[in-house]
MDTraj code that builds the backbone (N, CA, C; nanometers):
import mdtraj as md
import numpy as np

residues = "UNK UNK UNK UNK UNK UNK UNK UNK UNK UNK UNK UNK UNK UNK UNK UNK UNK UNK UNK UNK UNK UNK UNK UNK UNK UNK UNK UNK UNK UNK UNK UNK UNK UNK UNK UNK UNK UNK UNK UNK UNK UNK UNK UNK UNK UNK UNK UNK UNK UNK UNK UNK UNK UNK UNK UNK UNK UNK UNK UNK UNK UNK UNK UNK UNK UNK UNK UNK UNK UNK UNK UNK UNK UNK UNK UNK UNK UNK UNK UNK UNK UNK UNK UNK UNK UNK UNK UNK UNK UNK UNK UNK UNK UNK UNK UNK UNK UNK UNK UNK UNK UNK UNK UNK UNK UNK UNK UNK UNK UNK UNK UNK UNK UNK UNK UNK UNK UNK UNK UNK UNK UNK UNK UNK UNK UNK UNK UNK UNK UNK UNK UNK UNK UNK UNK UNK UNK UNK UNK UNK UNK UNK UNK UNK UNK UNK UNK UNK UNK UNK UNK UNK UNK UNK UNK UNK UNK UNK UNK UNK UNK UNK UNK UNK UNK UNK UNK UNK UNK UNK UNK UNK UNK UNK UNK UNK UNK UNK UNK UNK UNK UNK UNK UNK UNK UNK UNK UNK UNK UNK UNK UNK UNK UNK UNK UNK UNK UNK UNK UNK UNK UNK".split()
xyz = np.array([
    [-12.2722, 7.1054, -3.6787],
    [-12.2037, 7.0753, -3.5532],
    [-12.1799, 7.2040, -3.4740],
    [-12.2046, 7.2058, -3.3440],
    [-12.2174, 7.3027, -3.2753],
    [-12.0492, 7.3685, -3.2146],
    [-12.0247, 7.4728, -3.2053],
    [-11.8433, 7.5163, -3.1843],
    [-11.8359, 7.4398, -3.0596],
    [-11.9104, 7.4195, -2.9537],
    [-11.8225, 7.3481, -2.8301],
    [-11.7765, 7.2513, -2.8707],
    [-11.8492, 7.1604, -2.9845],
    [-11.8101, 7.0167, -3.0401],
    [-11.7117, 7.0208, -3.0939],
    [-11.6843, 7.1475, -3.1840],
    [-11.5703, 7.1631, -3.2826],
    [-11.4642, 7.1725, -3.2047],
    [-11.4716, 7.2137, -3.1352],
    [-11.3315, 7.2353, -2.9938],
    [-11.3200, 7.1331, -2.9266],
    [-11.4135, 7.0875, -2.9164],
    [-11.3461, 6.9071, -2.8310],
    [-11.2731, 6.8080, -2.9033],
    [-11.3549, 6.8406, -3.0701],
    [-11.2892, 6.7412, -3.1607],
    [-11.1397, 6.7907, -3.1815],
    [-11.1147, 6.9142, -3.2108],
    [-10.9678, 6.9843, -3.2312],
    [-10.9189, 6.9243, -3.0796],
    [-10.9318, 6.9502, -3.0226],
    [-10.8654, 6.9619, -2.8402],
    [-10.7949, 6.7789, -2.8472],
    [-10.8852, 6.6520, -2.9145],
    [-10.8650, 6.5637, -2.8665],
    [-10.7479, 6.4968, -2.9947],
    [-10.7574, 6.5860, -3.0995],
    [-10.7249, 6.6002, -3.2183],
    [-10.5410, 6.6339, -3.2098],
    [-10.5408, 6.6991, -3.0857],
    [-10.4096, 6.7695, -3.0673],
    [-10.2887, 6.7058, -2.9863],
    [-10.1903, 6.6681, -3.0714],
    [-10.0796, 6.5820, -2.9982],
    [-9.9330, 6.6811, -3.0092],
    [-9.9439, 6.6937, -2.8503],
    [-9.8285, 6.7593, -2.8236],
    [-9.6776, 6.7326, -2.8303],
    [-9.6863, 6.5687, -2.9072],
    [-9.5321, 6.5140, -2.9831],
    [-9.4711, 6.5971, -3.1300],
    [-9.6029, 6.6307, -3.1414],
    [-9.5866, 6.7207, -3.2355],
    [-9.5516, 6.8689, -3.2703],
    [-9.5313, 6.9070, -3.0974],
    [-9.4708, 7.0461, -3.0713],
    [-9.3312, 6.9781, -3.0018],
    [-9.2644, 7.0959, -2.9585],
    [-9.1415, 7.1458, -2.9188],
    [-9.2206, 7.1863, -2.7483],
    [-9.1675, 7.1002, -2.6776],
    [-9.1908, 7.1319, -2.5153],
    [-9.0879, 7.1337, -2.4703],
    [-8.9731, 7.1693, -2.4946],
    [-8.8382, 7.2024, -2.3909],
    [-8.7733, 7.3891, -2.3930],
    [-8.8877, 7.3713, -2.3215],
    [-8.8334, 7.5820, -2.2493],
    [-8.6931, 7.6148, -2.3288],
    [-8.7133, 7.7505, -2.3972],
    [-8.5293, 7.8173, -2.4426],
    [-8.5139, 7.8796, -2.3347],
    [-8.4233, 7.9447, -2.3605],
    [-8.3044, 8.0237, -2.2653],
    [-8.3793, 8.2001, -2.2992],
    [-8.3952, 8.2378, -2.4173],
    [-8.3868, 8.3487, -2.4199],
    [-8.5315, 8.3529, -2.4108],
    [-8.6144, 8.4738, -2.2922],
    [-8.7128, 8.4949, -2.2463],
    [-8.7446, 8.6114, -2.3628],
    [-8.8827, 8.5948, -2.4132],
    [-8.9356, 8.7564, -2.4929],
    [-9.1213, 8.7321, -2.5156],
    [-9.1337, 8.8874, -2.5404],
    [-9.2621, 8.8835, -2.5501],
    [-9.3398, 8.8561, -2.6880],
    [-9.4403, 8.7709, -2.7338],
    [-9.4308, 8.7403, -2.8376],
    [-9.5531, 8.8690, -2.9214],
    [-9.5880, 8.9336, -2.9924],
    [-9.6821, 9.0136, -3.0535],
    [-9.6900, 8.9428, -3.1930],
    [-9.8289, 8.9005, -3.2245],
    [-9.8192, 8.8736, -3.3577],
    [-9.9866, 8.9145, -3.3965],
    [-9.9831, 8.9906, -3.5992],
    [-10.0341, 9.0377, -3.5963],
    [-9.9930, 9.0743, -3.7390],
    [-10.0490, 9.1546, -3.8300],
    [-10.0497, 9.1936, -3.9787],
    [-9.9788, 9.3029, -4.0511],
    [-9.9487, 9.4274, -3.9698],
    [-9.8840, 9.5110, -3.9711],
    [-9.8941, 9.5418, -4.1235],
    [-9.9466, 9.6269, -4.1863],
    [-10.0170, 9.6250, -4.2864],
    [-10.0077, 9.8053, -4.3446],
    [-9.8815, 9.8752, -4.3209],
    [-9.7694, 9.8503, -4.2595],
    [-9.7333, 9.9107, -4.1502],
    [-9.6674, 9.8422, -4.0828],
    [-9.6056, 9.9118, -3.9513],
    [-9.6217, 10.0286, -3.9377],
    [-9.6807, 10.0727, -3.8176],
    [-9.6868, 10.2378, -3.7862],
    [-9.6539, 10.2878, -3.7097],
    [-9.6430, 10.4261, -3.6549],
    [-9.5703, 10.4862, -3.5379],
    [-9.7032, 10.4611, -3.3708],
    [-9.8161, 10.4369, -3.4313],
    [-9.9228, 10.3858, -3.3241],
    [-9.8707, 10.2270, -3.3021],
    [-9.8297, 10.1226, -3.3973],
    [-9.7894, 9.9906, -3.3340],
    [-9.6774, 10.0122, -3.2704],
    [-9.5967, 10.1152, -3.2844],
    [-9.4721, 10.1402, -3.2256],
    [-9.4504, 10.1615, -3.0751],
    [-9.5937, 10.2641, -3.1054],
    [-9.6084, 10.2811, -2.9752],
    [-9.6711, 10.2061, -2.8404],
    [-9.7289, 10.0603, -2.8815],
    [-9.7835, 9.9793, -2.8106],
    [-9.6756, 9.8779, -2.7790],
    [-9.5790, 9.8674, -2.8510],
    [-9.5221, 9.7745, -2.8467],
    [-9.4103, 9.8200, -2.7506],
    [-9.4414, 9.9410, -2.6954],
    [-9.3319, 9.9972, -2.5583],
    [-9.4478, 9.9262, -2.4201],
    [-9.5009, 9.8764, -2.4398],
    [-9.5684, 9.8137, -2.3219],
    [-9.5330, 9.6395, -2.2910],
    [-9.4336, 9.6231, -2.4023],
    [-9.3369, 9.4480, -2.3965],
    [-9.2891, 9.4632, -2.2614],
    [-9.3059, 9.3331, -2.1595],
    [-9.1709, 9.3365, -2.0861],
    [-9.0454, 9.3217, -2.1414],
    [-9.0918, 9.2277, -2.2063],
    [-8.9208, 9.1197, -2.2427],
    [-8.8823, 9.2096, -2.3970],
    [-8.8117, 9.1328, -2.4571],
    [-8.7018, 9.1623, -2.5756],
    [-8.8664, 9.1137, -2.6733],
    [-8.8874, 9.1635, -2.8092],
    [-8.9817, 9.1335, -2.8820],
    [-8.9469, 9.0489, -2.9895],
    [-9.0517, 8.9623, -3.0488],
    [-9.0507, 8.8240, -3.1647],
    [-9.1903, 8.9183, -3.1797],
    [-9.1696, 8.9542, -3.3238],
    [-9.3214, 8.9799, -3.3882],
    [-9.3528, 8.9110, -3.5100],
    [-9.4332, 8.8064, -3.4778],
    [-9.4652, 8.7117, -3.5871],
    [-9.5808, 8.7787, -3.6928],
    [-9.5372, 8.7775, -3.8023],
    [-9.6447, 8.8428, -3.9173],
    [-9.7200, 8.7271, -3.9555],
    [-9.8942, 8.7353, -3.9449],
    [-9.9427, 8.6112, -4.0149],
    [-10.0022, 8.6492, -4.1606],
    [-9.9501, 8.5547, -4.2393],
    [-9.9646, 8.5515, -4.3496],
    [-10.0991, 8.5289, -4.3776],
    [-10.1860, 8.6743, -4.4702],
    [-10.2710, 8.6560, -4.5179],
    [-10.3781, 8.5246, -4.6259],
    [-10.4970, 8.5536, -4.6091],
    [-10.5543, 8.4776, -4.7132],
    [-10.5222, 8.5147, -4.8629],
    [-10.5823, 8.4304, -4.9765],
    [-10.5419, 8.4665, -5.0822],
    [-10.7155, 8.5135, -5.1499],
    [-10.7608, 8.5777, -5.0838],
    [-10.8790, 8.6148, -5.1531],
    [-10.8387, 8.7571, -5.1824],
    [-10.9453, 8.7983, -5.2330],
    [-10.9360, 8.9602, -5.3176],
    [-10.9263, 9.0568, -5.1876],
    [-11.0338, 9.0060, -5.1181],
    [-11.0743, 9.0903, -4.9740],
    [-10.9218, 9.1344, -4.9651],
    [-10.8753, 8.9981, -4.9086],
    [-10.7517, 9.0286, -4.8192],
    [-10.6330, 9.0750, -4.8479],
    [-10.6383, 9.0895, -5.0039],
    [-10.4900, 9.1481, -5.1076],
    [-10.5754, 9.2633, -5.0899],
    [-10.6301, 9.3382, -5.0531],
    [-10.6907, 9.5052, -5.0489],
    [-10.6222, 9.5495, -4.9058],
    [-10.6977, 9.4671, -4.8167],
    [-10.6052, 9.4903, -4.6312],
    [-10.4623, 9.4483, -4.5901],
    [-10.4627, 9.3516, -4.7210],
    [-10.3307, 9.3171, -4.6590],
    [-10.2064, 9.2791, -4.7428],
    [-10.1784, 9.3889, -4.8721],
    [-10.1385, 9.3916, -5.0031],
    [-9.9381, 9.3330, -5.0056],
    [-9.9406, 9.3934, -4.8585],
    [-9.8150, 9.3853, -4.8784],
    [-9.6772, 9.2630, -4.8283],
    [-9.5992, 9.1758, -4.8867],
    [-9.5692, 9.0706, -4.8551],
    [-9.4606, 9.0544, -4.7193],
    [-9.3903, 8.9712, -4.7126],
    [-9.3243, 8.9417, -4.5626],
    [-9.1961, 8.9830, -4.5556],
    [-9.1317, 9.0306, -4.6675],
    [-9.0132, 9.0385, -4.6738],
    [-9.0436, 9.2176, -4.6901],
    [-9.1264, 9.2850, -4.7577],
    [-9.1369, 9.4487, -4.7526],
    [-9.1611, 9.4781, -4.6118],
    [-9.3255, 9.3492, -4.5451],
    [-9.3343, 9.4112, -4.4106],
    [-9.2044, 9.4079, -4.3372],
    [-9.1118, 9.3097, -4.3460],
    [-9.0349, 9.2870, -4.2014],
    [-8.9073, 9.4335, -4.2583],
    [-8.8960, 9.4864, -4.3754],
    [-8.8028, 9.5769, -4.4136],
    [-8.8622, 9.6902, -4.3589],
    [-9.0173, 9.7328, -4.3374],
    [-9.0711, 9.8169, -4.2530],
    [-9.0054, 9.8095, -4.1473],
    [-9.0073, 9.7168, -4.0709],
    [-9.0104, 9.7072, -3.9040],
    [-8.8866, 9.7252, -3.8900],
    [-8.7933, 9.6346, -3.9895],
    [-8.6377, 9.7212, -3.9490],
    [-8.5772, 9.8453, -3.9841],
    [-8.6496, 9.8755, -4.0790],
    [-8.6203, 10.0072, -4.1200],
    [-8.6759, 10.1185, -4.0167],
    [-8.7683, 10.0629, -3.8787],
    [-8.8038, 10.1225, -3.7751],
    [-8.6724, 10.1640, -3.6442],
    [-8.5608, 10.0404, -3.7009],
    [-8.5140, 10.0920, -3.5698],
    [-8.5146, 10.0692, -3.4096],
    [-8.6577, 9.9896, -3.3914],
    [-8.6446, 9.9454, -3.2696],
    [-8.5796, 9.8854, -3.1633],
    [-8.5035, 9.8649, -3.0893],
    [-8.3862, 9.8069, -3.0569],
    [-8.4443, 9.7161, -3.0014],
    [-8.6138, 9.7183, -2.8989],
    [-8.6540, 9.6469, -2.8099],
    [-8.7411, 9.5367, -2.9355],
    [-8.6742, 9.5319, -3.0554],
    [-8.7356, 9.4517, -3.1291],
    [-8.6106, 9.3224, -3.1572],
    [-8.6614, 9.1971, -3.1302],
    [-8.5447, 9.1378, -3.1712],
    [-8.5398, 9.0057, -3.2799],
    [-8.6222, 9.0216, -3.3667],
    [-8.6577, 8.9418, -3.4539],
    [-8.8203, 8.9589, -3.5001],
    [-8.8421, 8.9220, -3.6892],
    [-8.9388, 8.9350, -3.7159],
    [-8.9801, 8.8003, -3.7774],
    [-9.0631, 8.7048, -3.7711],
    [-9.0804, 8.5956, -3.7877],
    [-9.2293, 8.5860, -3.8723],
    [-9.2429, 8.5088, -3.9654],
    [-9.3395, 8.4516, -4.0527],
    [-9.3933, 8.3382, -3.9774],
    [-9.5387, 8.3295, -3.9687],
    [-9.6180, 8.2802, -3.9127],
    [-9.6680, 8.2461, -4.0160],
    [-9.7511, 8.0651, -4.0164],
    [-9.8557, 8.0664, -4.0668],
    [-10.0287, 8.0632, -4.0648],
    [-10.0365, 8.1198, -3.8878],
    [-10.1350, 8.1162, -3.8151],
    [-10.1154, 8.2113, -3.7093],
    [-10.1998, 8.2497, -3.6134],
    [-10.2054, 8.3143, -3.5041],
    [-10.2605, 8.2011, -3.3785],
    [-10.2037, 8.0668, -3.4534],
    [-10.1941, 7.9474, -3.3027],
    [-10.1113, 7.9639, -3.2442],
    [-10.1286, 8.0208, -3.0977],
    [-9.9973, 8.0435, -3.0273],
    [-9.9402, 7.9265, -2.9952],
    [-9.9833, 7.8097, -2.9655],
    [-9.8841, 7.7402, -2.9333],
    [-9.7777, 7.6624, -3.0358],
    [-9.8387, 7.6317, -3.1706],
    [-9.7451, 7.6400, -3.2719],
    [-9.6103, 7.7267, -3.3111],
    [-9.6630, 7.8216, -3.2446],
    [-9.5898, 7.9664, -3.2270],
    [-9.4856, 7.9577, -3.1296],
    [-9.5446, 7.9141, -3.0561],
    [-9.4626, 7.8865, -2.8909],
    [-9.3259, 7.7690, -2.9518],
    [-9.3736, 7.6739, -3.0230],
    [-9.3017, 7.5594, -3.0315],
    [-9.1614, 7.6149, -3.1673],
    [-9.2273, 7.6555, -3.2445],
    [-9.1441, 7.7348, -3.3607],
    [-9.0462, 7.7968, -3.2781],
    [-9.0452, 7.8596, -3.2151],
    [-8.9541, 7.9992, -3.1485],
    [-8.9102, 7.9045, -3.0723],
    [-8.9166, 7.8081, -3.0136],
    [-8.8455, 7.7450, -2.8648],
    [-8.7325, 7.6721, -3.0290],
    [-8.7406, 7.6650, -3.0841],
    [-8.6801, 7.5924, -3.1942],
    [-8.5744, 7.6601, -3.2433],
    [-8.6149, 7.8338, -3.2016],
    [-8.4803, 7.9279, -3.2689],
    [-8.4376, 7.9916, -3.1108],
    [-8.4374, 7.9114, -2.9790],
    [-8.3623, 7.9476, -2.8634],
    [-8.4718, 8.0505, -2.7856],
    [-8.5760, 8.0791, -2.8741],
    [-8.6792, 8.1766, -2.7731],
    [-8.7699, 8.1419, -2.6781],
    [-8.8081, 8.1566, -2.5870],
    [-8.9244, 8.1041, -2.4698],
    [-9.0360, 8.2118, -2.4241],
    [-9.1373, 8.2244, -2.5207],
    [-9.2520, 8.3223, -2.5177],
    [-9.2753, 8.3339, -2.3495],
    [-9.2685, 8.4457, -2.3250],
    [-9.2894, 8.4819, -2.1521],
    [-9.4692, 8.5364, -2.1431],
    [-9.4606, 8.6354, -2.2711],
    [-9.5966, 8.6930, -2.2578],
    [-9.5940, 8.7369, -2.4346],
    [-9.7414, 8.6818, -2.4731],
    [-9.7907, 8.7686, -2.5639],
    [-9.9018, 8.8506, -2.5459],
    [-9.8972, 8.9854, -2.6481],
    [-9.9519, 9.0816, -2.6087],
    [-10.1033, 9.1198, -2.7604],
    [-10.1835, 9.0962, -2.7412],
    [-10.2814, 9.1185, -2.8422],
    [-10.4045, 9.2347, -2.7980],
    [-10.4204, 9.2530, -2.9688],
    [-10.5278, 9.4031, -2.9489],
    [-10.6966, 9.3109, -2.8927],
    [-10.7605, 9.4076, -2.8600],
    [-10.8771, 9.3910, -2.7853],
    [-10.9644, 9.2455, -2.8952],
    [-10.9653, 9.2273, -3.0111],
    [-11.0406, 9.1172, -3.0422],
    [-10.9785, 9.0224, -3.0770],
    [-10.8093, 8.9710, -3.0299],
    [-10.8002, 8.8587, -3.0158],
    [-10.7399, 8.8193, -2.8806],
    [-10.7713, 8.9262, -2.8078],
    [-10.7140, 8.9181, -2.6439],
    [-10.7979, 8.7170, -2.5977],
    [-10.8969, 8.7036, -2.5899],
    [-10.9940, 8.6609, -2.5454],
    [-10.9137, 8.5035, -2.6071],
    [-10.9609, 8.4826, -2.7820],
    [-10.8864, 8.3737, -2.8208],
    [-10.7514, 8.2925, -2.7843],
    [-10.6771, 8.4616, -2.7267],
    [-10.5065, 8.3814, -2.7236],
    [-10.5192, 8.2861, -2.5619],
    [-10.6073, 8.3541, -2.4905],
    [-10.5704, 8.3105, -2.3437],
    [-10.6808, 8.2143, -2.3228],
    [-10.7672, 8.1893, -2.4437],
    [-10.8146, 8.0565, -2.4596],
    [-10.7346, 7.9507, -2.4944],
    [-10.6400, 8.0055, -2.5860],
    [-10.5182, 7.9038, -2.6310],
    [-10.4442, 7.8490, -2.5111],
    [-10.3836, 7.9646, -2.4632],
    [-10.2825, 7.8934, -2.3561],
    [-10.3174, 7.8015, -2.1909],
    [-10.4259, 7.8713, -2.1943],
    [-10.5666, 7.7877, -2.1179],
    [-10.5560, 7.6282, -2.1434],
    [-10.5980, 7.5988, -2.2611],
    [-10.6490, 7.5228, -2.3266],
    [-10.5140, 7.3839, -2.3368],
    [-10.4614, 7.4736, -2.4205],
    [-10.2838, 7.4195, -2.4879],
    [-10.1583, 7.3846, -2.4151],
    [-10.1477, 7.5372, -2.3382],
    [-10.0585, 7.5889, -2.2259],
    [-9.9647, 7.4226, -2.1456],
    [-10.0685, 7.3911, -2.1072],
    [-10.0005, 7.3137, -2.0042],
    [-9.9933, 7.1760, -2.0897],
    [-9.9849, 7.1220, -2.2258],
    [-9.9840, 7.0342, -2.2509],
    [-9.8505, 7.0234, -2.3355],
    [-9.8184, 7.1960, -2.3942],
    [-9.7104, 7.2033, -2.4409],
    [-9.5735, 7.2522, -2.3569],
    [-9.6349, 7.2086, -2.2098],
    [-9.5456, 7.3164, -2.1202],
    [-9.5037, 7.4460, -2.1131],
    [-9.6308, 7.5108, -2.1316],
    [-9.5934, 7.6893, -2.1338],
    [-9.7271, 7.7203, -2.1109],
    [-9.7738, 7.6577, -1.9569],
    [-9.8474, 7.6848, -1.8739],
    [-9.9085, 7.8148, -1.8208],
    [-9.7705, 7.8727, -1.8182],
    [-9.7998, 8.0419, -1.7303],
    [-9.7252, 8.1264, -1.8504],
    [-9.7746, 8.1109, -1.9463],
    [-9.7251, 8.2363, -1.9960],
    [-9.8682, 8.3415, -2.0469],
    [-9.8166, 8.4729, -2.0343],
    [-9.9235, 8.5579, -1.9862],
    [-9.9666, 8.6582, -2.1158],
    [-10.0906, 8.6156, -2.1123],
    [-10.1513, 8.7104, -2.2293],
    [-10.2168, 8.8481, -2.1761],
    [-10.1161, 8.9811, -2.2364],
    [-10.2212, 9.1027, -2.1883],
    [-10.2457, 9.2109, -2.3369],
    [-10.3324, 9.2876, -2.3047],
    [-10.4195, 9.3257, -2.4147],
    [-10.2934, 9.4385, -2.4263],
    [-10.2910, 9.4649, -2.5555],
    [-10.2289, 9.5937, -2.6327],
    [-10.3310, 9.6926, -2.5817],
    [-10.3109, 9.7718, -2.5197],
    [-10.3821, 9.9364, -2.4921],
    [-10.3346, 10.0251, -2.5596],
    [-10.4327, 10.0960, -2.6607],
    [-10.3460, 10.2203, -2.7248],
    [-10.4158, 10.3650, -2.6826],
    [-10.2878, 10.4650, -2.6319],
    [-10.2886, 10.5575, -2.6033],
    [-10.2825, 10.6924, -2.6957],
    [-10.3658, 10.7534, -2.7093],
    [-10.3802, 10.8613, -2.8437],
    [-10.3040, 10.9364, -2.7628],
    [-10.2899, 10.9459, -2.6565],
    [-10.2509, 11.1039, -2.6033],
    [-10.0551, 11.0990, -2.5983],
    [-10.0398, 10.9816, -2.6883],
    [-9.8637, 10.9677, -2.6908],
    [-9.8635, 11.0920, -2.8481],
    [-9.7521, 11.1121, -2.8185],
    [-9.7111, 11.1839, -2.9495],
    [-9.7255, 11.1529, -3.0604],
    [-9.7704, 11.2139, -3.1681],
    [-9.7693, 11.1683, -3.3189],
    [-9.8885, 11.0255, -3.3569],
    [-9.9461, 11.0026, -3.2555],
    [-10.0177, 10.8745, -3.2994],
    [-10.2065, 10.9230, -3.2668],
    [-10.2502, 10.9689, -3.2373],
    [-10.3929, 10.9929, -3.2599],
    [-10.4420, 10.9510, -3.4095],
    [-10.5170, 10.8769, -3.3870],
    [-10.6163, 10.8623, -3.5556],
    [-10.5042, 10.7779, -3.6490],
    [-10.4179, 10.7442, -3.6338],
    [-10.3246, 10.6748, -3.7146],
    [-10.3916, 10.5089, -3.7222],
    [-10.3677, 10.4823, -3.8139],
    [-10.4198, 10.3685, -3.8928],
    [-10.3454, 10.3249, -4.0069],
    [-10.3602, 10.1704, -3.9984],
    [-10.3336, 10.0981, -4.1546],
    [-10.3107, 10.1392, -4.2743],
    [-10.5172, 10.1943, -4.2476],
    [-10.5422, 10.1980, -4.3727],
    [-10.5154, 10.3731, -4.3970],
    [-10.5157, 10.4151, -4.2871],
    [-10.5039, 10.5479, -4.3365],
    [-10.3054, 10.6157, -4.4121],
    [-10.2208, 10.4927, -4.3427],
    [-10.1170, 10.5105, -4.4431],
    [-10.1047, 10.4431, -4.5409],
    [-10.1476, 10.3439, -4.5713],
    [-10.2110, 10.3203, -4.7464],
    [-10.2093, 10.4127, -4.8139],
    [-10.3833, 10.4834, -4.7581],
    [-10.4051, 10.5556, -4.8178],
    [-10.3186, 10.6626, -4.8712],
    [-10.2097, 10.7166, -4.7812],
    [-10.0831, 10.8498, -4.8421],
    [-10.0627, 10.7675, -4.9013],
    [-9.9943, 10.6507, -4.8924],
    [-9.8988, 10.6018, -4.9864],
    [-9.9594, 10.5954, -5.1452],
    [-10.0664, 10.5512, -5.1407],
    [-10.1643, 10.5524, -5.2701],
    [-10.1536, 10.6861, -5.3721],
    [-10.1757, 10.7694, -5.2702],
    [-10.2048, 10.9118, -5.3333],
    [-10.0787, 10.9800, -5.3497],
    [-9.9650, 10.9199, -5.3066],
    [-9.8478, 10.9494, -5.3326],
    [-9.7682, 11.0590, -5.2271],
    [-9.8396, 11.0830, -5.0904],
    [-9.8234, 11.1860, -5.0236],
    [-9.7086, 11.1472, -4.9385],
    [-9.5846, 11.1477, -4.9384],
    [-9.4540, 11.0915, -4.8840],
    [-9.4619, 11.1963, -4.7793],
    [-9.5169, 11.3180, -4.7254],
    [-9.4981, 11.4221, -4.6068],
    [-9.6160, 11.3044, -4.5145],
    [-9.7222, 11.2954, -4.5499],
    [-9.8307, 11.2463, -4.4429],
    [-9.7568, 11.1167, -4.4146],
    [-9.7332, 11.0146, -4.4853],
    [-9.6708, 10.8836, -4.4442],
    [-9.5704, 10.8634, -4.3398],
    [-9.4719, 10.9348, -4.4031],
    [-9.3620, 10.9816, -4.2783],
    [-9.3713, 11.0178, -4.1742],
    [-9.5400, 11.1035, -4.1212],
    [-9.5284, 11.1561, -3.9794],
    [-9.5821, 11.0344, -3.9954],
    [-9.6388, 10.9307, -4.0480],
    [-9.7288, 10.8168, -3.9346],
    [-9.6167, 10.6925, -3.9606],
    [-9.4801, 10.6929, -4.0111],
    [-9.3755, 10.5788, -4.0593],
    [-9.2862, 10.6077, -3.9578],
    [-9.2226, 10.5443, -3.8988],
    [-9.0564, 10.5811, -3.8502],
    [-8.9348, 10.5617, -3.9570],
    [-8.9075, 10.6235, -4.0359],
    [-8.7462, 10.6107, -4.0621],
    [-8.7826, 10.6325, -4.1843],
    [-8.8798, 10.6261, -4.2353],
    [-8.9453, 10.6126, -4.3455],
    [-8.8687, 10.7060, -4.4416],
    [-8.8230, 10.6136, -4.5403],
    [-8.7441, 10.7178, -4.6917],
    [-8.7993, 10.7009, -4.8258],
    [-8.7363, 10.7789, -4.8999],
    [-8.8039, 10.8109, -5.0489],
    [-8.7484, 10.6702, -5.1229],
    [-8.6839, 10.6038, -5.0677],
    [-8.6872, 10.4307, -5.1561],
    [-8.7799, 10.3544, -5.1213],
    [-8.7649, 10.3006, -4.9871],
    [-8.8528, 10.2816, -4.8919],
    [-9.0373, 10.2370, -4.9427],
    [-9.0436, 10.3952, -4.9491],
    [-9.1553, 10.4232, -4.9868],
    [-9.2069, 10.4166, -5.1317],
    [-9.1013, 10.4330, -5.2292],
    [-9.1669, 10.3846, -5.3622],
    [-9.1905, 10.2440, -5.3161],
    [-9.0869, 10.1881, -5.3060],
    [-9.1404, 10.0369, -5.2727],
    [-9.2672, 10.0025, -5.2239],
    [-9.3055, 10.0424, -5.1723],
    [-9.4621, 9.9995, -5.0718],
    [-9.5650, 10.0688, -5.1489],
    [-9.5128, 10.1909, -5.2669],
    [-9.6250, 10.2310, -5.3614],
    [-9.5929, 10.0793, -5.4650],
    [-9.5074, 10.0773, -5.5347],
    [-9.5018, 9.9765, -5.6051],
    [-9.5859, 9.8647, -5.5826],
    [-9.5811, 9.7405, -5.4238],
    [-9.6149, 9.6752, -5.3438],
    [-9.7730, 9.6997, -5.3799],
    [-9.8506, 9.8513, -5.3571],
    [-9.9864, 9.8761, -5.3308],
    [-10.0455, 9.9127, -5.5042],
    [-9.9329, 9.8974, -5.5988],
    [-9.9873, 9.8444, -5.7368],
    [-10.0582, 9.9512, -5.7896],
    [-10.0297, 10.0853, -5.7516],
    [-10.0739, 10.2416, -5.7715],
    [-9.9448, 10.2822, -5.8494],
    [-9.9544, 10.3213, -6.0148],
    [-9.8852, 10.4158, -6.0674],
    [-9.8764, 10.5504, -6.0558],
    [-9.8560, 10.6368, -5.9903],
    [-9.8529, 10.7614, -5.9492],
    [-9.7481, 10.8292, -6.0506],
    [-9.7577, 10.9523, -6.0872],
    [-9.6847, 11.0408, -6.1032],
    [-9.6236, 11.1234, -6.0016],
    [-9.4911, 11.1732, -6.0331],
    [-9.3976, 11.2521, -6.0123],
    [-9.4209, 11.3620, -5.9543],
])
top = md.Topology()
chain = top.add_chain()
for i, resn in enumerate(residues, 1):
    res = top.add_residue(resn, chain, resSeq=i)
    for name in ("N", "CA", "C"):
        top.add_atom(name, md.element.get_by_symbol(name[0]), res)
traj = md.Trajectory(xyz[None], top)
């Protein structure tokens, strides 16, 4: 079966009694995404929110692949993100998809009303197919999808990556982690060695 088909069958498949269509009160931008773990480069994209932030973590597959990229669970990631400090952050939420409008309906459920979500360059395209698509059936017509742009030339974030703080954490290097962690401490951080299932010495 060809994907336009697969999308008509989902599209006709989709009953919006089954979402939450009554707008909240509190306006924010929604970012969701793996954070695998949080870094001072997502930190820094996430100063491009209008509104107050909901960053929904989606919960990985259970294959081998994805316990390598994405080792660490929902309750260490979201202790990352608060252990960040952000103020313009105002909740971290478990997802079990990156369907925004499921997403949309969840959060209108805890008083939130997604204004804009913000995604990196390869799922820019999908989300504003969603709300395209979805948008006006779940009543959240105009809400606005714009791409995460990341800027190397901000402080401390050039070349920073995922996997490249794994990697300190692996090798046990608590100086390299920290310039790419915010707040980042020596508990903290055993934890997320523990989490990445590396016995290190002292």
């Amino acid at each position: 079966m060809k994907f336009k088909e697969l999308t008509r069958l989902f599209e006709a498949a989709f009953d919006p009694s089954d979402y939450n269509t009554i707008p909240a009160k509190k306006e924010v931008t929604l970012i969701v995404g793996r954070f695998q773990p949080f870094h001072n480069g997502h930190a820094s994209l996430i100063k491009q929110a209008k509104y107050p932030i909901i960053i929904g973590l989606v919960k990985g597959k259970k294959s081998s692949e994805d316990k390598v990229k994405n080792p660490l669970d929902f309750d260490l990631q979201k202790n990352v993100i608060d252990k960040a400090k952000i103020s313009q952050i105002l909740d971290v939420v478990k997802v079990e998809s990156a369907f925004i409008p499921s997403i949309i309906s969840m959060l209108r459920d805890e008083g939130y009303e997604v204004k804009e979500v913000m995604a990196g360059t390869d799922r820019i395209n999908s989300y504003r197919g969603m709300i395209k698509t979805y948008g006006p059936k779940i009543n959240a017509p105009n809400v606005i999808v714009k791409e995460l742009v990341r800027n190397d030339d901000d402080e401390g974030i050039a070349g920073i990556s995922a996997t490249k703080v794994r990697n300190a954490i692996k090798a046990g290097d608590f100086d390299t982690a920290k310039k790419m962690m915010l707040n980042l401490d020596q508990s903290l951080f055993k934890k997320l060695q523990k989490a990445l299932k590396w016995n290190l010495k002292n």
